[in-house]
N, C-alpha and C positions, 0 to 999 in steps of 0.2 A: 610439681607446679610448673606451670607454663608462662612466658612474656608474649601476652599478644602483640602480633606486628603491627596493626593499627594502633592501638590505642596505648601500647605500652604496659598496662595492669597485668599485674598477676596471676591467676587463675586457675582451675583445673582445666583440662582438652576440651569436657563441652562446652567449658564458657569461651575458651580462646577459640574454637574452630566457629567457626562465620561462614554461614553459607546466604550468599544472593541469589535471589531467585533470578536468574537471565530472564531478560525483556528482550526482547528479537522485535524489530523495527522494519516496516513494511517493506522497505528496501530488500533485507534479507528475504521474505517471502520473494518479491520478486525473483533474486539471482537463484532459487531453489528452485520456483518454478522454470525460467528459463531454463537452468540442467536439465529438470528433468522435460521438458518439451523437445531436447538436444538430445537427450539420452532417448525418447519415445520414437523421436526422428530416426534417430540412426541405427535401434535395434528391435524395433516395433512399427512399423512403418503403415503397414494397414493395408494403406493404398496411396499411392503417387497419383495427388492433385495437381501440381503445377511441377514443370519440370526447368532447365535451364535454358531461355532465357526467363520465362516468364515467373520465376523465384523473387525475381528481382521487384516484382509487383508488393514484396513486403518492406521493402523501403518509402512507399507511401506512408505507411503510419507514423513511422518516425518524426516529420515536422509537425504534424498535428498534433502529435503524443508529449513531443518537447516543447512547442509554444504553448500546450494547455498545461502543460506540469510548471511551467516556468512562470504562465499568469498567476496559478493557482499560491504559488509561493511569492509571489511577487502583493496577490489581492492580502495577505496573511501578515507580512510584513511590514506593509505601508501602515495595515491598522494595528501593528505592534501586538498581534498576537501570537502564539508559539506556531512550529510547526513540530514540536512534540508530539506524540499520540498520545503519549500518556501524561503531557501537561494540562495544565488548568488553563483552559478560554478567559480570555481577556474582553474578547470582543467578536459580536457577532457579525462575520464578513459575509455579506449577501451580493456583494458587489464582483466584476470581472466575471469568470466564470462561471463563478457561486451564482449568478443569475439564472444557468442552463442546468446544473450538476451542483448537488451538496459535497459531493467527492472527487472533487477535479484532479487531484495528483493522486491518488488512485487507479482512477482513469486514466488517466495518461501511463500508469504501470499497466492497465492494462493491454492499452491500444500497442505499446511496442510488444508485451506479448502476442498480441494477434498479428503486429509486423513480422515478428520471430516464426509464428507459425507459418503463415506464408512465405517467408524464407527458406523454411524448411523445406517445405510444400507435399509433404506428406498427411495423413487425416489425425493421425494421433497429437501431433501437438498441441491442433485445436479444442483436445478435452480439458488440455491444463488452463487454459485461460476461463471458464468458468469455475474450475475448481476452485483457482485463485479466487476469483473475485468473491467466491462464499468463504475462503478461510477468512479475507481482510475483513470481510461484513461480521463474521463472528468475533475473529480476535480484536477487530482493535474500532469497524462502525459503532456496533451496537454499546461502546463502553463509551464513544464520544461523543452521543446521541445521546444517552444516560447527563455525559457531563454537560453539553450544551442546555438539554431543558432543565437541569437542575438551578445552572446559571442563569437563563436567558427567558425559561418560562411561555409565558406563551408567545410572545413574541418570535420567538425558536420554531415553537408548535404551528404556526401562522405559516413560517415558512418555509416547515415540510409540506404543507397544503400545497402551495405553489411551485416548490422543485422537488424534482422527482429526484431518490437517491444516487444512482448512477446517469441516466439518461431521461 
């Protein structure tokens, strides 16, 4: 018999060993895609797009990328709702951002991916930034989509008619 460390009880190994299913959080897709856009740059290169000085033309993204990521958590918090992915909606935020884009701090993971690949400035990087944006739409839009109109109804439904998911 075993003493679980959470709970203290006693037990046989299957009841004490506990496994959590890992939730990985958009963040981490981003720093995975970045390596590997890093890793594509440097040993996959393709073809040399932009060279130095003009690399530097991927620091453009970067203010656009952080005031939209900064509104979009800024429009979420005012109305007290999570910026969990896998939390329950509180409140349906159409406001800020949310006027142009249902996924504004997305986008904005996107957009410094596409500053990165420009930094890079070889062709390969630029396949990861699509990649990305269909892994976030599977793993974690289409389940927040799910949870909005189950919450929000048509009202939700109303105002996917009117913004467009990314752009």
């Amino acid at each position: 018999m075993l003493r679980s460390p959470v709970s203290g009880e006693v037990g046989t190994a299957q009841s004490v060993i506990v496994m959590k299913r890992i939730r990985l959080v958009p963040p981490v897709y981003f720093l995975v895609a970045l390596a590997a856009s890093f890793a594509l740059d440097r040993w996959f290169p393709l073809a040399r797009l932009l060279t130095p000085p003009w690399h530097w033309l991927g620091l453009v993204f970067l203010l656009p990328a952080l005031a939209l990521g900064g509104a979009g958590a800024r429009a979420l918090s005012r109305r007290g709702t999570t910026l969990d992915p896998y939390g329950k909606p509180d409140a349906l935020v159409i406001e800020g951002p949310y006027r142009f884009t249902r996924n504004p701090l997305y986008l904005a993971l996107a957009l410094l991916l596409l500053g990165a690949a420009f930094f890079f400035g070889s062709l390969t990087p630029f396949f990861v930034v699509p990649a990305f944006m269909a892994a976030i739409a599977v793993s974690f839009i289409r389940r927040e989509e799910a949870a909005l109109t189950a919450t929000f109804g048509t009202a939700y439904q109303d105002y996917c008619q009117q913004v467009r998911r990314w752009l």
